[in-house]
C-alpha positions in Angstrom: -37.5 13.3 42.5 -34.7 11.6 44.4 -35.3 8.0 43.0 -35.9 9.8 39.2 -32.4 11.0 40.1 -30.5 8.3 41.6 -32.1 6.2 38.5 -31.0 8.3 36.0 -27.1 8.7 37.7 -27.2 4.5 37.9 -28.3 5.1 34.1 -25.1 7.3 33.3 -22.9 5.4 35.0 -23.0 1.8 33.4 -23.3 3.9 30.0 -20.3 5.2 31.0 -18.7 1.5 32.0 -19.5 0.2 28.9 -18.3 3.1 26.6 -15.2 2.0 28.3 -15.7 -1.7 27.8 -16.3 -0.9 23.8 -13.0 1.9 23.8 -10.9 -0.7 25.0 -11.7 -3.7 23.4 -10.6 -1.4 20.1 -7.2 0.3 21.6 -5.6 -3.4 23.6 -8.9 -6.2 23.8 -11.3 -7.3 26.0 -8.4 -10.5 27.7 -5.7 -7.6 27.9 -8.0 -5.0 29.7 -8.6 -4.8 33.4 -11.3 -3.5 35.6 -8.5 -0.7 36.5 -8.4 -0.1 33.5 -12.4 0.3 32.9 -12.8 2.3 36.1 -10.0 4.6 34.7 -11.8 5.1 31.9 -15.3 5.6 33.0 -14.0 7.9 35.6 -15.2 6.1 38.4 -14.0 4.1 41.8 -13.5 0.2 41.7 -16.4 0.4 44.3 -18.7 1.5 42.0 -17.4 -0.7 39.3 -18.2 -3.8 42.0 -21.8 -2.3 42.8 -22.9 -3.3 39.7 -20.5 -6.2 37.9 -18.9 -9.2 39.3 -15.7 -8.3 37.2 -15.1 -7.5 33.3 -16.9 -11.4 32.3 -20.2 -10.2 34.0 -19.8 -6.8 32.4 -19.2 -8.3 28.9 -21.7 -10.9 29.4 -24.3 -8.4 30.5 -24.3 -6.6 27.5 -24.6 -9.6 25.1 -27.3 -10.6 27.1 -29.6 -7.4 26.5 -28.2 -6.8 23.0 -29.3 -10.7 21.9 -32.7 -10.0 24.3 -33.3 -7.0 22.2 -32.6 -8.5 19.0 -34.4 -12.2 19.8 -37.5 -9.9 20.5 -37.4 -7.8 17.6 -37.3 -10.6 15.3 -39.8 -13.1 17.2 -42.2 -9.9 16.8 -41.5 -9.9 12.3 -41.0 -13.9 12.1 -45.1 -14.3 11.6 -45.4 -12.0 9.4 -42.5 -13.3 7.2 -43.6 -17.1 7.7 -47.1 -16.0 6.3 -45.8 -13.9 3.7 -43.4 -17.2 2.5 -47.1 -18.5 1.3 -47.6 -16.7 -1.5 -44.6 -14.7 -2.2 -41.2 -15.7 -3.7 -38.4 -17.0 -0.9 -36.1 -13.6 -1.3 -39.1 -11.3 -1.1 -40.7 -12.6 2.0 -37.5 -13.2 3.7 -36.0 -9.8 2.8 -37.8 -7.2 5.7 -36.6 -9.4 7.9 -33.1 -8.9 6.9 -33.8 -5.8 7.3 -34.7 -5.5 10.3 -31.7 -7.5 11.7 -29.5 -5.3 9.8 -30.3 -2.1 10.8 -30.9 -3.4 14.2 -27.1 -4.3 14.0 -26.2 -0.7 12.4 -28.2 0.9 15.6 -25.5 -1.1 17.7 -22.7 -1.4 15.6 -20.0 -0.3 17.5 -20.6 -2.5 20.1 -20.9 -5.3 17.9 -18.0 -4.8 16.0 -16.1 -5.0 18.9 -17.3 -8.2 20.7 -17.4 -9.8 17.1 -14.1 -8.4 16.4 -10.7 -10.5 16.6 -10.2 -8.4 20.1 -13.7 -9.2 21.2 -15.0 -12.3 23.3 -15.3 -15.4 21.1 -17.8 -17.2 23.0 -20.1 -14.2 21.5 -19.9 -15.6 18.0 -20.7 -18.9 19.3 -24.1 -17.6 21.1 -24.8 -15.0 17.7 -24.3 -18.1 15.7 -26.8 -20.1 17.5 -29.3 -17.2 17.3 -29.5 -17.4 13.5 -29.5 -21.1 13.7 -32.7 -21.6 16.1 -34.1 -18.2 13.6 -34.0 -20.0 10.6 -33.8 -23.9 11.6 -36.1 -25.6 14.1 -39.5 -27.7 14.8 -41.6 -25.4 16.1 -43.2 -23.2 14.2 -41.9 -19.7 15.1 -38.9 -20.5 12.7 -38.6 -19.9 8.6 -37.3 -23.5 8.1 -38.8 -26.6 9.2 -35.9 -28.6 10.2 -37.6 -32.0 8.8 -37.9 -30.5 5.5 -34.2 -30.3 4.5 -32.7 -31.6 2.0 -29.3 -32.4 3.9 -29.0 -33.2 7.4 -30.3 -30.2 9.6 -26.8 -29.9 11.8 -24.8 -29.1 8.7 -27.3 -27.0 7.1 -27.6 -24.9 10.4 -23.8 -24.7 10.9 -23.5 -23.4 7.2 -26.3 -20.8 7.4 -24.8 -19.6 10.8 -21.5 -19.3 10.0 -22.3 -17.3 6.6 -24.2 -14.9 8.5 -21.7 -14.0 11.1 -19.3 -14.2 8.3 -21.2 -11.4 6.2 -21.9 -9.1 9.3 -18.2 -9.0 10.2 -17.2 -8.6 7.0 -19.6 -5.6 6.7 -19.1 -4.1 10.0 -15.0 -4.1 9.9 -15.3 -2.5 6.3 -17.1 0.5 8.1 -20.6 -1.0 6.7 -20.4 1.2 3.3 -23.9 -0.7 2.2 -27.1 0.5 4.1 -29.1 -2.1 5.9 -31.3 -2.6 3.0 -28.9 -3.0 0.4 -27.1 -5.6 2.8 -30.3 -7.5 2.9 -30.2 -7.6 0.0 -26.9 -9.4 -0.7 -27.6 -11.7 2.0 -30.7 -12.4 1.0 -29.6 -13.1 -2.7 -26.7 -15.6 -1.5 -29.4 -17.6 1.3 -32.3 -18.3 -1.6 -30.8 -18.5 -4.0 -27.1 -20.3 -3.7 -23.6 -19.0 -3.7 -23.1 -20.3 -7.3 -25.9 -17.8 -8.6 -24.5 -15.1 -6.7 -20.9 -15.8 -8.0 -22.4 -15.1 -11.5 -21.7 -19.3 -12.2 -25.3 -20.7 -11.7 -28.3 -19.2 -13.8 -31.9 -19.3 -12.4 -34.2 -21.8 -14.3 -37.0 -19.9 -16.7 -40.1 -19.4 -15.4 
């Protein structure tokens, strides 16, 4: 019963230090807060604090790591399904559960990730979230939706573009208070990734069937 205890308080308390984390990246940003200013916060001693983070990087980069664990698990567990689906369905239709998935994966955790994706938030976050869509969608083995040696353009370019949309449309959704649901954001996204930003700007039509 002790242990079950002493788990649970260890439980509360880094909840508590990253509530903190989140609140202030929103009120001053994560380069102008301090670990004072977390332990304030939390309501807890700098010795606690210490007991389980180096200082406010390890804190930071703690979280990213178990929110991109979290999410690289989720979708290696629907990528399958979606690659075999991509055999005899259209692009969008395959592709869209998986949009899904990320999306209300990313509406779960949104206030975290509106923070550390935010203009207050840590940078080198959209660099890593940015690399997790690329190695998604672009690779060689066969885990991915893309086979790298199949594009049209050269792969670096093409991966750079389909990262850098994504993490565009997710921060434009998640600072405009994410009005669409998860599905009708897969939607959108999905619409603008098969089918071309032209077409979804009402300038390109589809060929007829």
């Amino acid at each position: 019963m002790r242990e079950h205890t002493t788990d649970l308080r260890v439980v509360r308390t880094q909840q508590a230090i990253r509530d903190a984390l989140v609140e202030l990246i929103e009120e001053k940003g994560f380069e102008a807060m301090t670990v004072k200013d977390i332990t304030t916060r939390a309501r807890i001693n700098r010795g606690t604090f210490y007991a389980h983070y180096l200082d406010k990087y390890d804190l930071m980069a703690k979280c990213e790591e178990e929110i991109m664990v979290r999410l690289s698990k989720l979708v290696k567990k629907t990528v399958p399904s979606v690659t075999a689906e991509m055999r005899h369905s259209p692009p969008r239709l395959a592709i869209y559960p998986l949009v899904v998935t990320i999306f209300e994966f990313l509406n779960e955790h949104s206030r975290f990730m509106k923070a550390a994706l935010g203009p207050q938030g840590d940078m080198t976050f959209h660099t890593r979230f940015k690399d997790f869509f690329r190695e998604t969608m672009l690779g060689k083995s066969p885990d991915v939706l893309i086979n790298e040696e199949e594009c049209l353009v050269p792969a670096k370019y093409f991966a750079t573009y389909v990262g850098s949309a994504h993490i565009g449309v997710i921060q434009q959704w998640l600072e405009s208070g994410m009005q669409e649901s998860p599905e009708e954001m897969a939607r959108i996204l999905t619409t603008i990734l098969v089918h071309g930003p032209l077409y979804a700007a009402g300038l390109k039509k589809l060929p007829e069937s």
